[in-house]
C-alpha positions in Angstrom: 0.0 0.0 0.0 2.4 2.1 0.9 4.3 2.0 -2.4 1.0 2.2 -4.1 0.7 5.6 -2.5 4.4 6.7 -3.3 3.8 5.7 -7.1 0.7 8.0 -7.2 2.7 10.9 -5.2 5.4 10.6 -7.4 3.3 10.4 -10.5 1.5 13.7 -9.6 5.2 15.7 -9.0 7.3 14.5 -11.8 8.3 17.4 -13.9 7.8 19.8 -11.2 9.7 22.6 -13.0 8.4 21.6 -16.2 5.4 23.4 -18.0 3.0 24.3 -15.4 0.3 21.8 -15.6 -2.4 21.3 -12.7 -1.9 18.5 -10.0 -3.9 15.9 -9.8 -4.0 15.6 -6.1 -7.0 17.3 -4.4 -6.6 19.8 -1.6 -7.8 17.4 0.8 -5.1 14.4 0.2 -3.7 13.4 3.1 -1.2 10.7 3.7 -0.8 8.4 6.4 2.5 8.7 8.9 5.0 6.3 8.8 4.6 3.5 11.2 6.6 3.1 14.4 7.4 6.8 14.2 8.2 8.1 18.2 7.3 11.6 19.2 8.9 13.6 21.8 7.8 17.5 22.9 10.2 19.8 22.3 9.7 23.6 24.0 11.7 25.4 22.0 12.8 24.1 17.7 15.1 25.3 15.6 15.6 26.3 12.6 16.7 22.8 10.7 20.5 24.1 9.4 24.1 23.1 10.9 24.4 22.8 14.6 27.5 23.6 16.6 29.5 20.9 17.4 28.8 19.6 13.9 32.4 18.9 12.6 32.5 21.9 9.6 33.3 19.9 6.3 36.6 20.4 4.7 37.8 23.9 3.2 40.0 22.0 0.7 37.0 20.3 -0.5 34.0 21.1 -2.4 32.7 22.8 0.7 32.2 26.3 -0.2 31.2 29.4 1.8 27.2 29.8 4.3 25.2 32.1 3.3 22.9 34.0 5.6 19.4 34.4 3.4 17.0 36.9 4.9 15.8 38.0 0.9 16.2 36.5 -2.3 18.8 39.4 -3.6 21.3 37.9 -0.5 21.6 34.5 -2.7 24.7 36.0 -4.7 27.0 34.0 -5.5 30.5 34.1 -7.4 32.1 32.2 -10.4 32.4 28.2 -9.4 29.5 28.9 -6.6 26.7 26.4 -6.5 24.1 25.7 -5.0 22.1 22.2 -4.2 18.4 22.3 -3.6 15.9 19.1 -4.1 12.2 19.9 -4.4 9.1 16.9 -3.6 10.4 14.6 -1.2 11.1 13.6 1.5 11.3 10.1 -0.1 12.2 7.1 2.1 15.3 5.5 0.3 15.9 7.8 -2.1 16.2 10.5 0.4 18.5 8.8 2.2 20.8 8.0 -0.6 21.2 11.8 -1.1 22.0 12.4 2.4 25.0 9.7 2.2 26.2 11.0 -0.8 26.3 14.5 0.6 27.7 13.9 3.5 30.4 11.9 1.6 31.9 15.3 0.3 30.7 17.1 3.2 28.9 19.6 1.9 25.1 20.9 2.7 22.0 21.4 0.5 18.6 23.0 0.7 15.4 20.6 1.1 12.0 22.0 -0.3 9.8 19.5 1.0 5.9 18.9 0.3 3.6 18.9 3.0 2.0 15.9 2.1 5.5 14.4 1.6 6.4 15.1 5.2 3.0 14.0 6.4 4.1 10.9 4.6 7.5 10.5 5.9 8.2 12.3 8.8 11.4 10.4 9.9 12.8 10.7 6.9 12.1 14.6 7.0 14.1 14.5 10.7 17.3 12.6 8.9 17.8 15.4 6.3 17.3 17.8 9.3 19.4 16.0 11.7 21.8 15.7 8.8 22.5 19.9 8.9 20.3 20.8 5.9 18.4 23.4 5.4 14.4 22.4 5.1 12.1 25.1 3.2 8.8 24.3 2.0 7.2 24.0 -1.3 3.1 23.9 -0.8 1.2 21.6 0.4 0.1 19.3 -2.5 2.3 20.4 -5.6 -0.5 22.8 -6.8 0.2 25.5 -9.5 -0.2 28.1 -7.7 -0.9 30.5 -10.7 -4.1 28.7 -11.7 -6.3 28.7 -8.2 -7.4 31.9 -6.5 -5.1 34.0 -4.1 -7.2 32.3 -1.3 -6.4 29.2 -2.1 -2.8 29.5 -3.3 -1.9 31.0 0.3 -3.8 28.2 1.9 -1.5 25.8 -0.2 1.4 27.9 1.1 0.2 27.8 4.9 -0.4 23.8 4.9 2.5 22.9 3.6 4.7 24.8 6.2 2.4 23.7 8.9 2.9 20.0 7.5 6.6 20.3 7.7 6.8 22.0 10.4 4.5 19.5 12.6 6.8 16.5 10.5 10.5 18.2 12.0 8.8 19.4 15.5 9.4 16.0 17.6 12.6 16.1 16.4 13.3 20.0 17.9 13.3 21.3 14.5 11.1 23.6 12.5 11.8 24.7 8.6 13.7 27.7 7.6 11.2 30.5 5.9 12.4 29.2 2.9 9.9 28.7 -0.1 9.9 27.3 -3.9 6.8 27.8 -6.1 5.6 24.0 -7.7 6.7 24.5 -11.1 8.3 28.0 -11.0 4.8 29.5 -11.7 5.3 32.5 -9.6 2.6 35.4 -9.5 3.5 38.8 -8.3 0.8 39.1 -5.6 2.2 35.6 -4.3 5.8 36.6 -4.3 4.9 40.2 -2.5 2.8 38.2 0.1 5.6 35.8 1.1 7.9 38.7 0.9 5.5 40.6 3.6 6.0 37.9 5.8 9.7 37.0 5.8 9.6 34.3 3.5 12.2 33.7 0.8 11.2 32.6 -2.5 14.5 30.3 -3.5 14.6 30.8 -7.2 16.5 28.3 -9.8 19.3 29.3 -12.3 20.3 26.0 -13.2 17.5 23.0 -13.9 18.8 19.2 -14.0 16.2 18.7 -15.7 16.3 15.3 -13.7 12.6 14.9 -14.6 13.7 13.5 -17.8 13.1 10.1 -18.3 17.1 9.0 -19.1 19.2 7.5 -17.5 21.2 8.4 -14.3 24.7 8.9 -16.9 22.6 11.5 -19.3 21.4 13.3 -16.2 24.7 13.7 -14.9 26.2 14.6 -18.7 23.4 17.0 -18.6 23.8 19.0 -15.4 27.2 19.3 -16.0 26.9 20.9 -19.0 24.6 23.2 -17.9 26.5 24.1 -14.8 29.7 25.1 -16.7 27.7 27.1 -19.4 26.2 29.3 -16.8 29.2 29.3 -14.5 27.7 29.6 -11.0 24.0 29.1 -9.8 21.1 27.6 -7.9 20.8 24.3 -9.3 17.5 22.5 -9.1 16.9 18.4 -8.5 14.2 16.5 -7.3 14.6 13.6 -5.0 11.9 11.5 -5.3 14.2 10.6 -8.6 15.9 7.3 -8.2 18.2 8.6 -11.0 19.3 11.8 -9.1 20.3 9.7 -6.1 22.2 7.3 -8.4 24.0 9.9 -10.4 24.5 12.6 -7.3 27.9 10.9 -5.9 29.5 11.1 -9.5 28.5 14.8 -10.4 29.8 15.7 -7.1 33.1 14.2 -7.9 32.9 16.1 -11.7 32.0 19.5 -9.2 34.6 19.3 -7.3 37.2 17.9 -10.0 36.6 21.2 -11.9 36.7 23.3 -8.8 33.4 24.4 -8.2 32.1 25.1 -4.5 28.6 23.6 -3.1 27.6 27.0 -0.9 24.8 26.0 2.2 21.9 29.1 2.2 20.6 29.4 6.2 18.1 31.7 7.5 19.5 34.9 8.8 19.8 35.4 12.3 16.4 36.9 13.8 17.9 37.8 17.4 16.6 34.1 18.4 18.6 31.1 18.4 18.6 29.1 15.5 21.1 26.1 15.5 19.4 22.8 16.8 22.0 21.3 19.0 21.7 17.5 18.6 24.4 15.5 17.6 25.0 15.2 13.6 23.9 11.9 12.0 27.1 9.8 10.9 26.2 8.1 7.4 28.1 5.1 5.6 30.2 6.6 2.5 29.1 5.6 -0.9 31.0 4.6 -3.6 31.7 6.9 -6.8 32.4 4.5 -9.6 30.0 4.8 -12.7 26.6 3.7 -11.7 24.2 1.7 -14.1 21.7 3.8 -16.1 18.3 3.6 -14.5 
């Protein structure tokens, strides 16, 4: 059943910055949580980035520099600069084989996760968290927000941050106010709203185009060419894509190899603390020979 219900999720977000086209989901799907998940009250979350105590990955590596995000023009970046984001999940397996390859270089993405996703899979919401990512949101059921009313587009926005949110909070975290619009389809009232009240709108310069139906070795040819055209740049992946987790070790290696820099985005400092404080989640390192195309 409970792949059943995957299939169909994953069905209804493939080709989620592809030509807007309306969701089938209804605005009343809701999944069930993962069995065997334990809750535990926390007073006070944070904000799901790194932690102190966290050991900082290498400098020499393809760790590149934080940046402190409070609006979308403080996302500038330099030549070589890149940035990782994944939209749709969290995904249970999939998901995880992200996180090991990431922590394998030591370097730190951003997570714009679907409230029905993380109403799905709230443990596997809590791993990328407890892994030091940064957790934004991206609507509750992967509507296109340019064809429903304002009403029910910021209703879309609300429930998806509430979803993640109540997925991260026995677990001490809560997301950043980070947000991606389902298939780029941005409006101007939309963008001024989330604007109004401190949300960030994380934009894409770079798509993977991992939506593609090719294999894992033409998605990785693929984003690499289109990260060395541009030259620096948000890059956009999805990982409820078992190609993008089988591919992601690799085009780290080809990153790194030609000297580019994965830079983390966190939420700016508010006056309030916002470094969780549990200990970091050790992963078993992947390989990064050539994987078979699927």
């Amino acid at each position: 059943m409970r792949l059943l219900l995957l299939a169909t999720i994953a069905l209804a977000l493939v080709g989620c910055a592809n030509s807007p086209k309306q969701v089938s989901s209804s605005d009343g799907a809701t999944l069930a949580f993962a069995p065997g998940e334990q809750t535990r009250n926390e007073a006070s979350p944070h904000v799901a980035i790194l932690r102190p105590g966290q050991p900082p990955a290498p400098r020499g590596g393809l760790a590149g520099r934080t940046i402190s995000v409070s609006k979308t023009s403080d996302i500038r970046l330099g030549p070589k600069e890149v940035v990782l984001t994944f939209d749709d999940g969290p995904v249970p397996g999939k998901t995880d084989t992200i996180l090991r390859a990431l922590d394998q270089f030591g370097v730190k993405a951003t997570f714009l996760m679907v409230g029905q996703m993380a109403n799905a899979y709230p443990g596997t919401a809590r791993k990328v968290a407890a892994a030091g990512h940064t957790i934004g949101t991206h609507t509750q059921n992967h509507k296109n927000l340019r064809t429903v009313s304002v009403n029910v587009a910021e209703a879309q926005i609300r429930e998806g941050r509430e979803s993640v949110a109540a997925a991260l909070r026995p677990g001490g975290y809560r997301p950043a106010p980070f947000f991606r619009f389902p298939y780029l389809a941005d409006t101007t009232t939309l963008r001024g709203s989330l604007a109004a009240q401190g949300i960030v709108v994380i934009d894409v310069d770079i798509d993977s185009r991992d939506y593609y139906a090719s294999g894992s070795d033409a998605l990785r040819a693929r984003a690499v060419a289109a990260v060395e055209r541009r030259g620096s740049g948000v890059i956009l992946f999805h990982d409820l894509h078992a190609r993008t987790a089988t591919m992601l070790p690799l085009l780290l290696a080809d990153l790194k190899e030609r000297g580019y820099k994965v830079v983390h985005l966190v939420p700016a400092r508010t006056g309030v603390d916002l470094i969780a404080s549990s200990a970091p989640v050790a992963l078993p390192k992947l390989e990064t020979t050539s994987p078979d195309r699927g």
